[in-house]
TISEDREN-881072 format. One record per residue (C-alpha): residue number from 1; residue in one letter; x, y, z. Coordinates in steps of 0.2 Angstrom, whole numbers, always signed. Example, Ala and Ser with C-alpha at 12.3 -4.5 7.8 and 13.67 -1.06 7.14 Angstrom:
<nodes>
  nr rest    px    py    pz
   1    A   +62   -22   +39
   2    S   +68    -5   +36
</nodes>
This chain:
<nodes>
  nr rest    px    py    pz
   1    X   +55   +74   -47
   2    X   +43   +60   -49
   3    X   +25   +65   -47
   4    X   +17   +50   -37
   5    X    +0   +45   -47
   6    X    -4   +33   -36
   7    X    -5   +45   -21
   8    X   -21   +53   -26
   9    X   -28   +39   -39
  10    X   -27   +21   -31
  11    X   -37   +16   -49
  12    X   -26   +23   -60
  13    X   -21    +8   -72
  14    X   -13   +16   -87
  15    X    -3   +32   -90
  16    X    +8   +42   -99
  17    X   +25   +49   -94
  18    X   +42   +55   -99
  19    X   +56   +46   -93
  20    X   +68   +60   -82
  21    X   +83   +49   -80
  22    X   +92   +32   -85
  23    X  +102   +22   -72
  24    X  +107    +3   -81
  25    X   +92    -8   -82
  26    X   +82    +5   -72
  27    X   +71   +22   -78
  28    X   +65   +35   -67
  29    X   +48   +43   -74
  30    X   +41   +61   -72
  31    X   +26   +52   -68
  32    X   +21   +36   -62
  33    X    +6   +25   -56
  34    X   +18   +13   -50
  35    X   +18    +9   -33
  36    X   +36    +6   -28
  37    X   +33    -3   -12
  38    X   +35    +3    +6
  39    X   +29    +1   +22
  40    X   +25   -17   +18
  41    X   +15   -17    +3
  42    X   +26   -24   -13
  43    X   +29   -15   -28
  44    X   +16   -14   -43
  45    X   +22   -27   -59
  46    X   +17   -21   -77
  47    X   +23   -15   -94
  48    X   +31    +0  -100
  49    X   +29    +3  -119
  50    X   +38   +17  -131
  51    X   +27   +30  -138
  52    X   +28   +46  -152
  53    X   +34   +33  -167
  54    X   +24   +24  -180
  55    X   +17    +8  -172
  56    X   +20    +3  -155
  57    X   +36    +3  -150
  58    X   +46    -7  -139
  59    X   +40   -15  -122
  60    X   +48   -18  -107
  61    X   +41   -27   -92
  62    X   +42   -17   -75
  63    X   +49   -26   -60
  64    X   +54   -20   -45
  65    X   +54    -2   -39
  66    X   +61   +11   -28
  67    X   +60   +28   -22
  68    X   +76   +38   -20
  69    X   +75   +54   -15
  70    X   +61   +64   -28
  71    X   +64   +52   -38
  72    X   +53   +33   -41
  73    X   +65   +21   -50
  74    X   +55    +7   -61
  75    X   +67    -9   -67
  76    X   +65   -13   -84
  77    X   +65   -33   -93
  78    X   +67   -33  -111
  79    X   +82   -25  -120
  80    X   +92    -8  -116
  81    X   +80    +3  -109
  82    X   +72   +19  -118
  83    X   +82   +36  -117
  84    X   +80   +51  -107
  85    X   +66   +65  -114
  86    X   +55   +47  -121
  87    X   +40   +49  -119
  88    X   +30   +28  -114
  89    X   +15   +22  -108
  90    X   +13   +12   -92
  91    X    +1    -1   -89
  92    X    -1    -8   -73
  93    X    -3   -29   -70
  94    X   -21   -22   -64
  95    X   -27   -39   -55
  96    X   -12   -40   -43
  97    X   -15   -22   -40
  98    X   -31   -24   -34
  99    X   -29   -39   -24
 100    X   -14   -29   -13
 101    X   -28   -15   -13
 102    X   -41   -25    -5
 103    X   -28   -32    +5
 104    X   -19   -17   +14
 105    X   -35   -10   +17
 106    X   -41   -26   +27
 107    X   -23   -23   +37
 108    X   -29    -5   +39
 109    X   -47   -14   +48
 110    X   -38   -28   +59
 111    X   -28   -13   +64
 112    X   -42    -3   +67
 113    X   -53   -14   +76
 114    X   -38   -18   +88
 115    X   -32    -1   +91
 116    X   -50    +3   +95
 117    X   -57   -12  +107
 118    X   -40   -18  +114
 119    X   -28    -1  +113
 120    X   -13   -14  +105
 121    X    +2    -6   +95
 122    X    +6   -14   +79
 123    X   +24   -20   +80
 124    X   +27   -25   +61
 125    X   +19   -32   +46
 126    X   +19   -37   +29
 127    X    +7   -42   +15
 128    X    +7   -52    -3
 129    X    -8   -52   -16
 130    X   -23   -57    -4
 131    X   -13   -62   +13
 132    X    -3   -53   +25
 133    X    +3   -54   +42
 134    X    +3   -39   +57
 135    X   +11   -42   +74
 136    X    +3   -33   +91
 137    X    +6   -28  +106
 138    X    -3   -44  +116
 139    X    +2   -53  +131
 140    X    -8   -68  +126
 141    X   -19   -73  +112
 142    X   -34   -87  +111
 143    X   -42   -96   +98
 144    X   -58   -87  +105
 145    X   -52   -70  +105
 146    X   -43   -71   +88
 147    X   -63   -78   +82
 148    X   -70   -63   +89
 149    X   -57   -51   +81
 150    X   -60   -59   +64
 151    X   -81   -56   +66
 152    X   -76   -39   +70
 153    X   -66   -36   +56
 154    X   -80   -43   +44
 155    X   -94   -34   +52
 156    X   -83   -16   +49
 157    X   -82   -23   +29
 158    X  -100   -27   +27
 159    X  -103   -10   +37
 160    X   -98    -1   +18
 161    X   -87   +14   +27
 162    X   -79   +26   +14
 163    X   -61   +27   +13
 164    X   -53   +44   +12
 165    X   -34   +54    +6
 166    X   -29   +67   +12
 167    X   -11   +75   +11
 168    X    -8   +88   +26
 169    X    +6   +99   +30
 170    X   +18   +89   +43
 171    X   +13  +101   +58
 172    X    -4   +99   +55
 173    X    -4   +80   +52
 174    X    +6   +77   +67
 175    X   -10   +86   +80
 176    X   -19   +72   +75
 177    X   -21   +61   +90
 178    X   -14   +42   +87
 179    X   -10   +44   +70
 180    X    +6   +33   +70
 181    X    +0   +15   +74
 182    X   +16    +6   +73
 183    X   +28    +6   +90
 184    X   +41   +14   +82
 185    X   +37   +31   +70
 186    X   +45   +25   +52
 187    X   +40   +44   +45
 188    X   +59   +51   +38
 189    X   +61   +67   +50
 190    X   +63   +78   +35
 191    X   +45   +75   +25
 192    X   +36   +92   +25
 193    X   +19   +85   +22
 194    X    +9   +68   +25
 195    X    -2   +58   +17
 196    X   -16   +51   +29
 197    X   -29   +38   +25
 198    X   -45   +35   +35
 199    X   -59   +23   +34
 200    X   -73   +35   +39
 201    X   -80   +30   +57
 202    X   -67   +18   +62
 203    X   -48   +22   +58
 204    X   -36   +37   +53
 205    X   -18   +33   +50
 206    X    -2   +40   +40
 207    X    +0   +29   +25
 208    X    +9   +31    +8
 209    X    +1   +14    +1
 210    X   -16   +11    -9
 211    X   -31    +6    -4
 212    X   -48    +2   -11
 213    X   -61   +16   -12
 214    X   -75    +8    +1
 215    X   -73    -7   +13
 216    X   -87   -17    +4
 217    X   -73   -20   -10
 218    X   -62   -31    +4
 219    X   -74   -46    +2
 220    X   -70   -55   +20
 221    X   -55   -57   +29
 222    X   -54   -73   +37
 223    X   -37   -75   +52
 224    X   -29   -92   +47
 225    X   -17   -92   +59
 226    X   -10   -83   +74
 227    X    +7   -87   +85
 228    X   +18   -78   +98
 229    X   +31   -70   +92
 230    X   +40   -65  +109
 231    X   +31   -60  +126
 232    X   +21   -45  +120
 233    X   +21   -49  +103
 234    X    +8   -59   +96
 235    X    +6   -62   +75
 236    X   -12   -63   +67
 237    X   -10   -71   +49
 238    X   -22   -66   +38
 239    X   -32   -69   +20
 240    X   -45   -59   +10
 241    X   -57   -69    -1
 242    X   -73   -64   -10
 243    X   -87   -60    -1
</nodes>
């Protein structure tokens, strides 16, 4: 099993491990602050290094990951990787990390804002280092309404609202009203407990990703584009800069 760091510490950028299992070019860890990627967010990049010998030892650059079963799978650049019982070091590439952090948590506001004001679903969505894009549940959509979503959006940012984790049995999680915001519930049927995330006073949603620690740390979130996706689907494109 793989204990997910980054579940409980989104800050986390440097830890130690043992690897658990080999498959090729790819490692499994017993620990990990590695964000596989999921739900739309993409996998953390970084280095792992070799530890318990004289000096450092070897490195490998960490690519892309995945999660099977209890198990978070990191692929490895940089020679045959190390063996099972190892113990290494990983070190995240903290500035891209941060940048997605800032990022899903401005998705998480859009979202928000929407779900609160306009009672729209969220049909899909994706996101890269300081832009993403989510798709709704509109009919329509006007230069004038997608300005007044944006103001919104930045006046729930500047407003500084704490962000919150929890992880709560399934039953439990599931009596919280409107806690899936996509159309189609993505939650496997089998997980026994759930991982929430809420921006205190404005959203409260199931999420596996990470997220920045206040709003404040987004910056401003400015809607660079929006088109129609099919009848009721609209997409807003968006991009996070400094404040």
């Amino acid at each position: 099993m793989t204990v997910a760091l980054y579940h409980t510490d989104a800050y986390l950028q440097d830890f130690e491990a043992t690897v658990a299992a080999v498959d090729g070019q790819a490692v499994a860890l017993n620990r990990t602050a590695f964000y596989p990627g999921g739900g739309g967010q993409p996998h953390d990049l970084g280095t792992l290094a070799l530890l318990g010998g004289p000096g450092d030892g070897p490195a490998w650059r960490v690519g892309k990951g995945r999660k099977d079963g209890d198990l978070i799978w990191h692929a490895l650049e940089g020679g045959p990787p190390p063996a099972v019982g190892r113990l290494v070091r990983g070190r995240l590439d903290w500035a891209r990390r941060y940048q997605l952090m800032r990022t899903h948590t401005a998705m998480h506001i859009l979202c928000g804002v929407i779900f609160r004001d306009y009672g729209a679903s969220v049909t899909g969505g994706n996101m890269e280092p300081l832009h993403g894009r989510m798709d709704f549940e509109f009919e329509t959509m006007r230069q004038e309404f997608v300005r007044a979503i944006e103001e919104k959006v930045n006046v729930e940012i500047a407003a500084a609202r704490d962000l919150r984790v929890a992880i709560l049995p399934r039953d439990a999680a599931f009596q919280i009203p409107d806690l899936i915001r996509t159309k189609i519930n993505l939650l496997p049927s089998g997980i026994a407990e759930v991982r929430t995330v809420e921006i205190v006073g404005l959203d409260l949603q199931a999420d596996g990703g990470t997220h920045v620690a206040n709003t404040r740390e987004v910056g401003r979130m400015r809607i660079v584009d929006y088109k129609s996706k099919g009848k009721i689907n609209k997409r807003l494109e968006v991009a996070v800069e400094d404040a």
